[in-house]
Every structure is written in C-alpha cells, then in structure tokens.
KELO-888488 format. One record per residue (C-alpha): x, y, z. Coordinates in steps of 0.05 Angstrom, whole numbers, plus 32768, in hexadecimal, padded with zeros to 4 digits. Example, Ala and Ser with C-alpha at 12.3 -4.5 7.8 and 13.67 -1.06 7.14 Angstrom:
2
{X:80F6 | Y:7FA6 | Z:809C} $
{X:8111 | Y:7FEB | Z:808F} $
REM end
This chain:
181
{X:7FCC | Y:7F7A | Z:7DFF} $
{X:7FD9 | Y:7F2F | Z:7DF2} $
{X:7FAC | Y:7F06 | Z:7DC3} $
{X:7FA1 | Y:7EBD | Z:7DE0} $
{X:7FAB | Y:7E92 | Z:7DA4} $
{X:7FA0 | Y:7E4B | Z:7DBF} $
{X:7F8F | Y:7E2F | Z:7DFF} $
{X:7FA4 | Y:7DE7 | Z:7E22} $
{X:7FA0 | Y:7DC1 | Z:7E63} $
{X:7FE3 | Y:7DAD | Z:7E78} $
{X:7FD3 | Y:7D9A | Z:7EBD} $
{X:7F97 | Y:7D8F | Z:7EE8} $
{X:7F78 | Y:7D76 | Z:7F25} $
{X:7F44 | Y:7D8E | Z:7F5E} $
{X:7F5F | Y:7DC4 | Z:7F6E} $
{X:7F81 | Y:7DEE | Z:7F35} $
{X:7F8C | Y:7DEE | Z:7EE8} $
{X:7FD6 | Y:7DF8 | Z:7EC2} $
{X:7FC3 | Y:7E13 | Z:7E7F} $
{X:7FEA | Y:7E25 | Z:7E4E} $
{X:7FDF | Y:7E55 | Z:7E10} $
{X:7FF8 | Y:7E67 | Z:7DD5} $
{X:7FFB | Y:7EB2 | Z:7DD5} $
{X:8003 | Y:7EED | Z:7DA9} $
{X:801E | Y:7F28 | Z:7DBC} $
{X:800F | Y:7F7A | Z:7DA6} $
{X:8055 | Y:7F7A | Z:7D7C} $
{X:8037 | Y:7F3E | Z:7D59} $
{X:806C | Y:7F0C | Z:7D7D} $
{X:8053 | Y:7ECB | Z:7D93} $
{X:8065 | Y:7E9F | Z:7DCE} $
{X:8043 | Y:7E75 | Z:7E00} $
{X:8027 | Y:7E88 | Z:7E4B} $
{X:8023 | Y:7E4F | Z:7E80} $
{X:7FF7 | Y:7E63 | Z:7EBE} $
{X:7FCC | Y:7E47 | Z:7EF7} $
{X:7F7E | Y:7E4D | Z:7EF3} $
{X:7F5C | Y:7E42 | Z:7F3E} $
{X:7F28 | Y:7E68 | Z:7F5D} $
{X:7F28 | Y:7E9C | Z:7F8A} $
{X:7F21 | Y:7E93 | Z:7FCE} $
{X:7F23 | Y:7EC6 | Z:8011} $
{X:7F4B | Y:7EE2 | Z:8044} $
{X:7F2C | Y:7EED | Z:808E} $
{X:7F45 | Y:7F1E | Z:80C3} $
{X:7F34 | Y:7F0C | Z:8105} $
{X:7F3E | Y:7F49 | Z:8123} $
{X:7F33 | Y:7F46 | Z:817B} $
{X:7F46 | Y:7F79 | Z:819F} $
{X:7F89 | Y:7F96 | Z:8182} $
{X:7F9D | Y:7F56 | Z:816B} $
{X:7F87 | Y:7F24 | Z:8136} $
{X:7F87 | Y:7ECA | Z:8137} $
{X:7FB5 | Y:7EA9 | Z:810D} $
{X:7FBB | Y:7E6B | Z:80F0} $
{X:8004 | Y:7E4D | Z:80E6} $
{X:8006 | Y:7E0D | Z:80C6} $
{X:803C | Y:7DE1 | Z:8097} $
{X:803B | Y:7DF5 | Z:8054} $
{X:8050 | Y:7DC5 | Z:8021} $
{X:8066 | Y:7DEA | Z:7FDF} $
{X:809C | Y:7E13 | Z:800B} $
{X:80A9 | Y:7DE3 | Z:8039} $
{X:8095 | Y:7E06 | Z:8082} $
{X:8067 | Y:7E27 | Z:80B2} $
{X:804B | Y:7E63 | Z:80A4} $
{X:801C | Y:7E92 | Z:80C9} $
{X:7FE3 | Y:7EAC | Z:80A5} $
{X:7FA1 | Y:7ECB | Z:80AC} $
{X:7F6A | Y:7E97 | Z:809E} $
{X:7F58 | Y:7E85 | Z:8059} $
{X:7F46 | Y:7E5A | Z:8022} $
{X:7F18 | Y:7E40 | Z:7FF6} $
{X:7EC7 | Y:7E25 | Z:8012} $
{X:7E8C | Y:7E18 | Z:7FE8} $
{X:7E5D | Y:7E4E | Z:7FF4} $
{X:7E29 | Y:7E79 | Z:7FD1} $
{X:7E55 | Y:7EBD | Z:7FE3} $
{X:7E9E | Y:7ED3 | Z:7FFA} $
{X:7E81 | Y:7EEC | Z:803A} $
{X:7E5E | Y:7EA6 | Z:804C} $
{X:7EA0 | Y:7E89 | Z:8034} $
{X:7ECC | Y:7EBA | Z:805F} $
{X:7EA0 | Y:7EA2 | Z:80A6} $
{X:7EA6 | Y:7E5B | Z:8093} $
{X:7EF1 | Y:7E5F | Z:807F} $
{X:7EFB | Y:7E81 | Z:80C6} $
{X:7ECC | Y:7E52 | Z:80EF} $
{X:7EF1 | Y:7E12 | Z:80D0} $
{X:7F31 | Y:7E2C | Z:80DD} $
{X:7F2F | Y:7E54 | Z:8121} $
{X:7EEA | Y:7E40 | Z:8139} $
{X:7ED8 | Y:7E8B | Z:813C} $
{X:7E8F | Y:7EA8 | Z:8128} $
{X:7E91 | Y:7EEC | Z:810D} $
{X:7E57 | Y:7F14 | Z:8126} $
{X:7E72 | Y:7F52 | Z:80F1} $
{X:7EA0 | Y:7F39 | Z:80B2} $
{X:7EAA | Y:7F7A | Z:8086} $
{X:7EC7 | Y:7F6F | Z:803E} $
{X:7F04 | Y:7F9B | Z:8032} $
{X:7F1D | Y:7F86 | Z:7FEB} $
{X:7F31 | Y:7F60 | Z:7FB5} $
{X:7F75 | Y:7F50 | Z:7FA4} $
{X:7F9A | Y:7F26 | Z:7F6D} $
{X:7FC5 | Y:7EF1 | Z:7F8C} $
{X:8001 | Y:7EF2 | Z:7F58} $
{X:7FE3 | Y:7F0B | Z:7F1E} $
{X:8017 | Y:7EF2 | Z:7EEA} $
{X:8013 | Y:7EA8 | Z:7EFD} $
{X:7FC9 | Y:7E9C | Z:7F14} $
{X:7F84 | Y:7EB0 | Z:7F0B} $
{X:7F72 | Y:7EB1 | Z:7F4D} $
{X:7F5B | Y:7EEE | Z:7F79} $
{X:7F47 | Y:7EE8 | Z:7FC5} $
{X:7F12 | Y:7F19 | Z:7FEA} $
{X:7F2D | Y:7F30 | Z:802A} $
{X:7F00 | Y:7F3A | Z:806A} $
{X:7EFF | Y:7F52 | Z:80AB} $
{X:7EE0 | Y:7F26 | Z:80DE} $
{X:7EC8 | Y:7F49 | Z:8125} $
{X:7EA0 | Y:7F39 | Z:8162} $
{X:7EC0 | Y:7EFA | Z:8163} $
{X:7E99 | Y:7EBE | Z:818E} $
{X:7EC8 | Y:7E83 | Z:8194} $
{X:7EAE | Y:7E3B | Z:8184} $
{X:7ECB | Y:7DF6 | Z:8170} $
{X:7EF2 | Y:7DF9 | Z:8127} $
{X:7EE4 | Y:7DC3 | Z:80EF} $
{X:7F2A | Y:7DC3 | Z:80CF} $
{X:7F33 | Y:7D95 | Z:8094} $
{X:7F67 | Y:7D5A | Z:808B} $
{X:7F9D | Y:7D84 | Z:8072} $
{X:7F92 | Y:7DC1 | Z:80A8} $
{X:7FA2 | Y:7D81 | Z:80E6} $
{X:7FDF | Y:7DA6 | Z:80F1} $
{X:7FC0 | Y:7DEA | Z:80F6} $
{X:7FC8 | Y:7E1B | Z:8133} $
{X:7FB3 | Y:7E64 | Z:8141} $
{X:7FBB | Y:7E98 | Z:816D} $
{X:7FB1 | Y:7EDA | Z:8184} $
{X:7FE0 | Y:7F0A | Z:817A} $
{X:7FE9 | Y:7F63 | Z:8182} $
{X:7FEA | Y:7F84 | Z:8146} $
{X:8030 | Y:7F9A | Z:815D} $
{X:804A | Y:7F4E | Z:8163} $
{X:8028 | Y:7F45 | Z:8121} $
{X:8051 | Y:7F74 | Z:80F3} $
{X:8087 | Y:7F5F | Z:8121} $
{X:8078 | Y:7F1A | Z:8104} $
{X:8082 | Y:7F3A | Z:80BE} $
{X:80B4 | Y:7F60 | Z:80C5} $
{X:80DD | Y:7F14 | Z:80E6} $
{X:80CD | Y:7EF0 | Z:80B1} $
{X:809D | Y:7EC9 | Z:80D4} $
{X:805B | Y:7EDB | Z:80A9} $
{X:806B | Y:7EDC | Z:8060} $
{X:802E | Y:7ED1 | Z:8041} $
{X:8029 | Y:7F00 | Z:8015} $
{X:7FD4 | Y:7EFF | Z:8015} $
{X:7FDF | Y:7F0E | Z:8063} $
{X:800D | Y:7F49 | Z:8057} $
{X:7FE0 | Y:7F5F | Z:802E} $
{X:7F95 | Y:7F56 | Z:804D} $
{X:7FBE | Y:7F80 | Z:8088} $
{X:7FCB | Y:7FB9 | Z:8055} $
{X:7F86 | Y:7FBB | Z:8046} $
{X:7F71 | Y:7FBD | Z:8091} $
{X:7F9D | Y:7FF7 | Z:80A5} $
{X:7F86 | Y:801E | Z:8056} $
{X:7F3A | Y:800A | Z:8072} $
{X:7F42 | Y:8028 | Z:80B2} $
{X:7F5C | Y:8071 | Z:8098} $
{X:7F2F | Y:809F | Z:807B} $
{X:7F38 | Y:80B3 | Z:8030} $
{X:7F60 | Y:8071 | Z:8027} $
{X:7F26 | Y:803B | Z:8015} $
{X:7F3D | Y:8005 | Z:7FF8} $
{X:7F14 | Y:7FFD | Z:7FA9} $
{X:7EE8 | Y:7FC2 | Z:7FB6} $
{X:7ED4 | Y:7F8E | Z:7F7E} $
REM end
C-alpha cells in the first residue's frame, strides 16, 4: 500500500488537475507520484442494426483522426442522462433504450478518471449540437465486421472504444456479465 505524504497542484485549468504527491511506500521508501485528476465521463454504443455510428474527428495530443464511439464529458444529474446527451450532440441520435454495461478505469496509473459505458438502441435520428472543438467531427455507420476490421488496421485505436466493444460482446453472452459499478 502507499501512504500519501503531501499533496500539491502543479498544474491546472478547466478541464483537469496535475498533482503531485509526496508518497510513502510499504518498504518505508519515499518518492513522489505525478498524476492527472479529471472526472469521469461516458462511452455510448450506438448500436443499429449490426453496425454501430462513429465519430472520427482530429485529435490534438497525438496529432490525427481517430474513430471512436461517442463520448465525453456533459453536465448532468446521472451517467445515463449524460450518455443520451453526449450521443445527441455528437451524432444527433435519440436513444429510445440506453443500457449501462460497465465501468472501466481509463489508465489507472496516470489518471483518476473512469468512464461508464452504454449501449444506445432504437435509435431516432435528429439534428446534432456539436461543440466548437467537435466542428471537424464526422460519423458513420459501419458492420460490426468493418468495425473490428477498423481495429485490427489501425484505424480505431482508442483504447476506451476497444474496450466498450469488449464489454458489448461479454454483455451479450450468458454467464459473462460484465461487474457493474
């Protein structure tokens, strides 16, 4: 177990803390531990069909387009009221079912935050609301087949993606529910 010692802001702004704290560790050693505080936010699956929407848009911190499942962060009372606005802003879609399948840690040794992953059904299309830095968003439908084709090309590497996905096949197996927090 390690022993937090001290604790300091080394960075912030809007949207994420750097801390850094002085730690102690079980042997008794000491050192420091830098890491990112930011909430959590969620994950939607728009699942039509056999296929699912994606968003690709420019990401700056590596530089490129990426296609992703919807997600991010709204202000709203619950994840589930967060998940329909998250995929209405970005895709346009209204979920008449969203089903919760899990929690997950997104990089557990560098950041506090967690994301809850959902499944969005009976999709009814609409106008999105994206935000000043989704402009360059798209989406589109694609088969499950020509999704993990995507993964398996290199062109979805988000790792929260890859992982909601894992959570959708586990969810649809009996005996192989996901834990749910």
């Amino acid at each position: 177990m390690i022993k937090q010692v001290s604790s300091k802001v080394v960075y912030a702004n809007s949207w994420m803390t750097v801390r850094e704290d002085q730690i102690e560790r079980a042997n008794g050693t000491s050192g420091i531990y830098g890491y990112v505080d930011k909430p959590d936010f969620v994950l939607v699956v728009p699942m039509e069909g056999d296929g699912f929407h994606l968003v690709e848009e420019y990401r700056y911190p590596i530089g490129r387009r990426s296609w992703s499942f919807p997600q991010g962060n709204a202000t709203a009372e619950t994840p589930e009221l967060e998940a329909r606005m998250e995929l209405a802003e970005e895709t346009g879609f209204r979920a008449g079912d969203m089903r919760h399948l899990g929690y997950l840690d997104n990089s557990h040794g560098v950041i506090t935050q967690g994301f809850h992953v959902y499944l969005a059904s009976d999709l009814r299309p609409g106008d999105h609301a994206r935000e000043d830095t989704e402009q360059d968003m798209v989406q589109r439908w694609v088969s499950r087949a020509e999704f993990e084709q995507m993964i398996r090309d290199g062109q979805v590497t988000d790792s929260c993606s890859v992982a909601a996905y894992l959570l959708l096949l586990m969810s649809e197996r009996p005996g192989l529910q996901p834990a749910v927090k």
